[in-house]
N, C-alpha and C positions, 0 to 999 in steps of 0.2 A: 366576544372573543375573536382576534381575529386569526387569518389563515397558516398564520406561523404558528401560534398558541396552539390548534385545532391541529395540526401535522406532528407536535412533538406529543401532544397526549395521544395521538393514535399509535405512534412509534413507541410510547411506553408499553401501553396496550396490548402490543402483542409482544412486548420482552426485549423490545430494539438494547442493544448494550451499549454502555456508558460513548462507547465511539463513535458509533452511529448520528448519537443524540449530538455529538460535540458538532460533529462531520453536519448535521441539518445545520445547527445553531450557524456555523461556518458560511453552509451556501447561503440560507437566508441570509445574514447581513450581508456578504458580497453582491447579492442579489439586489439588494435594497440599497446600495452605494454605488454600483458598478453596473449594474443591471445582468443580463447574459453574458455580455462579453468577461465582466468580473468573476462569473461563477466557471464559466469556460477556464478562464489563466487558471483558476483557485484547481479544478481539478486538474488541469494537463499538471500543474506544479508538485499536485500532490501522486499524481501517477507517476512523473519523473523523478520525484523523491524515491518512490517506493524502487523505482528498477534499480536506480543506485545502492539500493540498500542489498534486496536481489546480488545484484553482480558481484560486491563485493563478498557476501556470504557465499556465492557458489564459489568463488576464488579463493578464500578460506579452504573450503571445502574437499576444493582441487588438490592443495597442497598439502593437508592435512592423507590426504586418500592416497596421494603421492607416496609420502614417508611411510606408510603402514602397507604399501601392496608389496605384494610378493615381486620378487625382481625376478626377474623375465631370463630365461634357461637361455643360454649361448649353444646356437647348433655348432658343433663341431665337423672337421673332414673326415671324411672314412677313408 
């Protein structure tokens, strides 16, 4: 068995979820075609992914929070 087989039966082991296992299977082959620097790009790309994803939802969120807040009292002169 080697050290890939042996890392993804341990990840099952204790209940690793279907992502996890994909996200191993992932760095491994990068790993094994690319060496470091491959498994390096593969996360920064997959972090960069994620904050895209991020930003746009908080910016949804924003606008959405927008049209549903209370509008804001105008002080008046005395």
């Amino acid at each position: 068995m080697d050290i890939r087989a042996i890392i993804a039966k341990e990840l099952r082991a204790t209940g690793a979820s279907p992502e996890k296992l994909t996200l191993w299977e992932e760095i491994a082959t990068e790993f094994e075609g690319s060496g470091p620097d491959g498994v390096k790009d593969l996360i920064s790309k997959r972090v960069k992914d994620a904050r895209k994803r991020a930003t746009k939802e908080a910016k949804e969120i924003g606008e959405v929070a927008a049209t549903v807040a209370k509008p804001k009292k105008k002080k008046g002169r005395k």
